[in-house]
C-alpha positions in Angstrom: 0.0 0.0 0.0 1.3 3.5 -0.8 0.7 5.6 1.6 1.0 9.2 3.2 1.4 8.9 7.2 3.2 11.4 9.2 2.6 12.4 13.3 1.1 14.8 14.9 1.6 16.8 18.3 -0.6 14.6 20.5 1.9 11.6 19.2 -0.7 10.1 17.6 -0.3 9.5 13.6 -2.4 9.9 10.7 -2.4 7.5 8.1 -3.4 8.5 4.0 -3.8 5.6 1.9 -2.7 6.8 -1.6 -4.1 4.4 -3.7 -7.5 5.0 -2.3 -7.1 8.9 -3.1 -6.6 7.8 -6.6 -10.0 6.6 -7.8 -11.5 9.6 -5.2 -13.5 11.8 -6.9 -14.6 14.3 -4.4 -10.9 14.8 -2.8 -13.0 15.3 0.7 -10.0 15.5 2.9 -8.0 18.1 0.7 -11.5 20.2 0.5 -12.0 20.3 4.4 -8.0 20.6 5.5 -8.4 24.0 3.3 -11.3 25.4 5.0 -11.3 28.4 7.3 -10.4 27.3 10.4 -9.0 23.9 10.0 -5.4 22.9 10.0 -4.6 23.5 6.0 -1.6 21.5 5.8 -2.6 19.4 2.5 -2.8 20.0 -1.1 -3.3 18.4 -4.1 0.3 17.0 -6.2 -0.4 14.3 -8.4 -4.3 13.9 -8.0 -3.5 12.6 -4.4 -3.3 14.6 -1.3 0.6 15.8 -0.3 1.8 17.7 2.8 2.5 21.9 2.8 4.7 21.7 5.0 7.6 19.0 6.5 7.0 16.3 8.7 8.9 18.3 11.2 6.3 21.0 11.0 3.4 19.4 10.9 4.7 17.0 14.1 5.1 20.6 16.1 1.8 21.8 15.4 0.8 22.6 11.8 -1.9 19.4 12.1 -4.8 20.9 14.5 -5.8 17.9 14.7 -9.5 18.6 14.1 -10.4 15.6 12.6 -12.2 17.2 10.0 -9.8 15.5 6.8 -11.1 11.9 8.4 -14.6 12.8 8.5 -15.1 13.9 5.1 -13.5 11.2 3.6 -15.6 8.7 5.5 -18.6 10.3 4.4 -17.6 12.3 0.9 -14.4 10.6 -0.3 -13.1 7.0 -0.3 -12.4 6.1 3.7 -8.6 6.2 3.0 -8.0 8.2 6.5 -7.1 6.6 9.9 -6.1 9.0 12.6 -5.0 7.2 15.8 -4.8 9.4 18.7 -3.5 9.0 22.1 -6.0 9.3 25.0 -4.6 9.3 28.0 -6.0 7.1 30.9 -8.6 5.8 28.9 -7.5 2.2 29.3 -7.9 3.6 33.7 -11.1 4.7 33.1 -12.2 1.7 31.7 -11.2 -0.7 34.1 -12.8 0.9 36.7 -16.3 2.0 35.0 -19.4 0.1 35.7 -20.4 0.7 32.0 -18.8 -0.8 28.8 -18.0 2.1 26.1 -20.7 1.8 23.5 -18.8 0.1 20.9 -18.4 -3.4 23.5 -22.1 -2.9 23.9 -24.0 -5.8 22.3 -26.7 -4.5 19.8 
């Protein structure tokens, strides 16, 4: 698989499959990085999306992190976006919750 994947500030990494991008036709996650607000670190080169700015850059901050790029693709584009993220104490919070999360709930 080709693919773009770089970190971000929170450690966590986000992962671009390429090939995906390449049959895409809405380019979602290009669209919605661009947008006022949002983190505006990727651009089009070659009909797939590419980074602005280095990996050192983007690692320090240039990623806000919004989430935005992975929403759109999963709804617009062609789901070729998975952001892992770091959340601290989770696995803690878990353990010692009465509740499951929602997604070990049975249906």
């Amino acid at each position: 698989m080709r693919a773009l994947e770089f970190e971000v500030r929170s450690g966590g990494t986000i992962r671009i499959d390429l090939e995906k991008c390449e049959s895409c036709e809405t380019k979602a996650c290009v669209k919605m990085c661009n947008a006022t607000g949002m983190g505006q670190i990727l651009e089009l080169k070659d009909g797939v999306p590419a980074l602005k700015h280095s990996l050192e850059e983007v690692k320090r901050g240039a990623c806000t992190e919004d989430l935005g790029c992975e929403l759109d693709c999963e709804l617009y584009g062609n789901r070729a976006i998975v952001i892992t993220l770091p959340v601290s104490k989770l696995d803690d919070y878990l353990e010692n919750s009465s509740e499951q999360p929602t997604y070990l709930r049975e249906p």
